[in-house]
C-alpha positions, 0 to 999 in steps of 0.5 A, spaced: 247 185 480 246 177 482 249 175 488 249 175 496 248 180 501 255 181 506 254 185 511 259 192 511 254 196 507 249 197 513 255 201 518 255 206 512 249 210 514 249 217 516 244 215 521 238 219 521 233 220 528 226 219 526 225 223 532 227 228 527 222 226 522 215 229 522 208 230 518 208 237 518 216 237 519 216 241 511 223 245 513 226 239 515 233 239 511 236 233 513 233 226 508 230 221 513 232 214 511 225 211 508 224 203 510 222 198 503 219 192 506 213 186 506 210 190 499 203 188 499 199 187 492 193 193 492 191 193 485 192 189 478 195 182 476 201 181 480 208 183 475 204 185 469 202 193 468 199 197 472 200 193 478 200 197 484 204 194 491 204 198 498 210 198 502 206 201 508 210 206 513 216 208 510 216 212 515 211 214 520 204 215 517 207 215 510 206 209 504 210 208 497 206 205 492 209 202 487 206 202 480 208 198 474 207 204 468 210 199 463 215 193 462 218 194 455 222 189 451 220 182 454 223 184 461 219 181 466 218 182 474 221 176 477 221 178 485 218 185 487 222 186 493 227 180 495 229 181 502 233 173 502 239 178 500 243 185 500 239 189 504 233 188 509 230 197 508 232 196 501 228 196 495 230 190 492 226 188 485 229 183 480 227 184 474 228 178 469 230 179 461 229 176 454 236 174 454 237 176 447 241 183 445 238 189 446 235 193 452 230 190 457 227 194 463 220 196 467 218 204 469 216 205 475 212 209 478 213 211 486 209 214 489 209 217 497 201 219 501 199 219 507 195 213 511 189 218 510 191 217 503 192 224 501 199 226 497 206 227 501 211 231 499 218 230 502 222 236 502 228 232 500 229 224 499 236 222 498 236 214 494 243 210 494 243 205 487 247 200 489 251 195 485 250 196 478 253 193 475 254 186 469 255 179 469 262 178 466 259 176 460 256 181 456 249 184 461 249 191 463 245 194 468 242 200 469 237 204 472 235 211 469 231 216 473 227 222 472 225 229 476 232 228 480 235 235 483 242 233 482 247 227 483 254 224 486 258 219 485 264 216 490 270 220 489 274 215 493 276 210 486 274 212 479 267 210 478 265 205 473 259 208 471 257 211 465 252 218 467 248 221 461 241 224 459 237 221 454 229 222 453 225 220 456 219 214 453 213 218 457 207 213 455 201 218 458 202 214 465 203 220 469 207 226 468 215 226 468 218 232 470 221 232 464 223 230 457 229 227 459 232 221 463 239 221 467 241 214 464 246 210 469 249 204 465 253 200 468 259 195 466 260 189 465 265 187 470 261 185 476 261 186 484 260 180 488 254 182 492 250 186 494 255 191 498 254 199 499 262 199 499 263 197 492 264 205 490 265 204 484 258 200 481 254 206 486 251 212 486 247 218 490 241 221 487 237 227 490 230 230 490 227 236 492 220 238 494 217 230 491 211 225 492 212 221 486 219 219 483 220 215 476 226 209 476 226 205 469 230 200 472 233 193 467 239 191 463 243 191 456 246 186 452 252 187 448 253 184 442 260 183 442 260 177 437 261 172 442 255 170 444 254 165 449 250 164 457 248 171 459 245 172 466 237 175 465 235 175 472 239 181 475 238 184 482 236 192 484 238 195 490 235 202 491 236 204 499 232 210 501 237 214 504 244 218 504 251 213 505 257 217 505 263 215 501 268 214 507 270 207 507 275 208 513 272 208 519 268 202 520 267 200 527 268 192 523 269 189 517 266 183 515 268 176 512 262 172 511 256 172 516 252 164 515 246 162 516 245 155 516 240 150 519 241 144 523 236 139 524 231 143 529 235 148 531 240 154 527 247 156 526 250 162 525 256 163 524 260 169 523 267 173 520 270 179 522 276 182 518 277 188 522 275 191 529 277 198 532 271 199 537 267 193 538 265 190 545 260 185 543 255 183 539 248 181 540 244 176 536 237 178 534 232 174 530 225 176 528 218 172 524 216 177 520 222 181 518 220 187 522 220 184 530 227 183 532 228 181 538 235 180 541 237 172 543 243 172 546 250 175 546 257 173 543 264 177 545 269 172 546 271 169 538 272 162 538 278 162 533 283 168 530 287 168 525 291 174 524 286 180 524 280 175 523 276 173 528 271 167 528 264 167 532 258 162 533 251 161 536 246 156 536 239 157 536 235 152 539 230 154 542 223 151 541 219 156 537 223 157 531 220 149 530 213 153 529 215 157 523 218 157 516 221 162 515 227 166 520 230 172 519 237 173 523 241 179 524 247 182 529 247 187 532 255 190 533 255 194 539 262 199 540 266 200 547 262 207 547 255 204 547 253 205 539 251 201 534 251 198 527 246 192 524 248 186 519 244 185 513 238 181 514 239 173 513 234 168 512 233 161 513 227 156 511 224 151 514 220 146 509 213 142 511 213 137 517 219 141 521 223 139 515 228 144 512 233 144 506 239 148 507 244 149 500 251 153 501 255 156 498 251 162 496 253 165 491 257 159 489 263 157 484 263 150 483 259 145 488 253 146 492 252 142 499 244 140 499 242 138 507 235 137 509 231 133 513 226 128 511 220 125 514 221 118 510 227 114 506 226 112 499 229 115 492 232 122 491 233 126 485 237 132 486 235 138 480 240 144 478 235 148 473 237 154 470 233 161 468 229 158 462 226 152 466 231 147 463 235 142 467 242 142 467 244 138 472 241 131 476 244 126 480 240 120 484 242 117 490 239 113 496 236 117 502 234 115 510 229 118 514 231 124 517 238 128 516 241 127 509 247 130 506 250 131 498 254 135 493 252 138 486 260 138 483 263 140 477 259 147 476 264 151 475 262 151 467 255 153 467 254 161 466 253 166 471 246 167 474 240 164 478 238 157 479 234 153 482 235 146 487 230 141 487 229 135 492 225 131 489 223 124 494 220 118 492 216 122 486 214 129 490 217 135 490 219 137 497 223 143 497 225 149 491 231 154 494 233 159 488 241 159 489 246 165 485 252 163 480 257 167 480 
């Protein structure tokens, strides 16, 4: 997948209390959700083979680490978790390819011990594969698996996935559970963000009695004779935990949901398509991606249309000055005291107190760069694609302090990952990365 988060995927949980989960819990029959976030490099040479990352409590008192066994036909590890879209608990990783015909991949190796280190076996684990999809074009992503118990797909729409076995490349780093792979090739349509509601694109995988699971995650690109721009960045998304089908019973369903910068404070804004249940939201922000604290509350919308409903809130308040990078979410709070979490969005904050805020993203045909800088001067404005080259570059005149402009007439360029740059008498001041759909 190459694109950004929305929020209706989070109120699909089959919630699960961790109060149910325990070390010695071993004839628990209910999988617990498993939270991936802020992996840390523990050995190797980050990206490359046999590097080890560590997502530290998964669940209480148990570790995942993630092992690079084997990069295969010039794929490449971009990012190993990128938390800025989809969502937050997820595993996330972006894996990069050659951009030629052929298939491309990494081989992982996911390994589950306590924090004394000895192995953990979970009696089940349940894991989501979110949005397998392509680029339009001609990429197909997929995932394949090895030592599963069993596996579902959506029955609410026909499924786009193509399910089949096929061996294995067992290279002697660790044992497989066998010689066969269940290969999950998706297609060539793609589906706007990362979202658990796009059936069609998403599978359950099953494990039983497990300690160490095998996913081979990448991308084929067809020859179809057309040739043409390809996207080789493409995103992952692997939640660790059981998701109905049931698309029906939302409390709400979300528009949009922004994030953006102003000066020194930050704005959120948000769009809701349906409320059945909903009393009101709160609004959370965290430093770390982990301590969320709730900052204020919205019930009223400020503007209906139809069904649709609109809320803001600004965040002024005098500590987020101190920080880089800010992590919001909202808590969806029903009539009858439950609950439901947004993805996780994120703002960022660029030195001396500045900031670049660039949206749409994803985006179509133009992109709107503000930003903040300590002096006036020249600027130059660079659009670079996947390969490092400059595809678009306009110059203007800027003033100290708030400035504004428009990169127009991108709709021709090909889908996938680009970077904006500022650049202010000379200096790079900021980079953001930004998703072509």
């Amino acid at each position: 997948m190459n694109k950004n988060s929305t929020l209706v995927g989070k109120y699909m949980i089959m919630l699960t209390s961790l109060a149910l989960f325990s070390l010695s819990a071993k004839s628990q029959t209910i999988s617990p959700k498993l939270k991936f976030f802020s992996p840390k490099l523990v050995a190797g040479t980050n990206g490359a083979k046999y590097a080890v990352y560590k997502f530290a409590d998964v669940v209480p008192g148990v570790d995942a680490f993630v092992k690079i066994e084997d990069i295969k036909n010039g794929a490449t590890l971009v990012n190993i978790d990128d938390s800025t879209f989809g969502y937050y608990d997820a595993w996330q990783p972006i894996v990069g390819g050659p951009g030629t015909d052929g298939t491309s991949y990494i081989k992982w190796a996911v390994e589950f011990k306590t924090s004394s280190g000895t192995e953990y076996t979970f009696p089940l684990i349940d894991v989501c594969a979110i949005d397998i999809d392509g680029d339009n074009v001609r990429v197909r992503e997929f995932i394949d698996v090895n030592g599963q118990s069993g596996y579902d797909l959506p029955t609410v729409i026909p499924t786009l996935l193509s399910v089949s076995n096929q061996n294995n490349d067992s290279n002697g780093e660790g044992t497989d559970d066998s010689n066969t792979n269940l290969h999950i090739l998706g297609p060539v349509n793609n589906r706007t963000n990362i979202d658990t509601t796009a059936l069609d694109v998403r599978i359950g995988l099953h494990f039983i009695n497990k300690s160490k699971i095998k996913f081979y995650i990448g991308s084929q690109v067809d020859n179809n004779g057309t040739g043409g721009g390809i996207s080789t960045d493409r995103y992952s998304s692997l939640y660790f935990k059981k998701i109905g089908n049931s698309i029906g019973t939302l409390p709400v369903t979300y528009h949009s949901f922004d994030v953006i910068a102003n000066n020194q404070s930050v704005n959120l804004s948000w769009v809701t398509d349906v409320e059945t249940r909903n009393d009101h939201f709160e609004i959370q922000r965290s430093f770390d991606q982990s301590d969320f604290k709730t900052i204020g509350l919205a019930s009223d919308a400020q503007a209906t249309t139809g069904m649709s409903k609109q809320y803001s809130f600004k965040d002024g308040m005098k500590e987020i000055r101190d920080h880089a990078v800010i992590y919001y979410r909202l808590k969806q709070i029903n009539i009858d005291g439950s609950f439901t979490y947004s993805v996780v969005k994120m703002v960022r904050f660029i030195a001396s107190k500045s900031f670049i805020q660039i949206s749409p993203n994803p985006y179509l045909d133009k992109l709107n760069v503000n930003f903040v800088s300590d002096e006036s001067g020249s600027a130059e404005y660079r659009l670079t694609n996947a390969s490092g080259n400059v595809v678009k570059r306009i110059q203007s005149t800027i003033t100290k302090g708030y400035n504004n402009v428009q990169l127009e007439n991108l709709n021709y360029q090909s889908p996938g990952l680009y970077i904006v740059s500022i650049v202010i008498n000379g200096k790079v001041i900021a980079s953001q990365k930004v998703l072509k759909q």
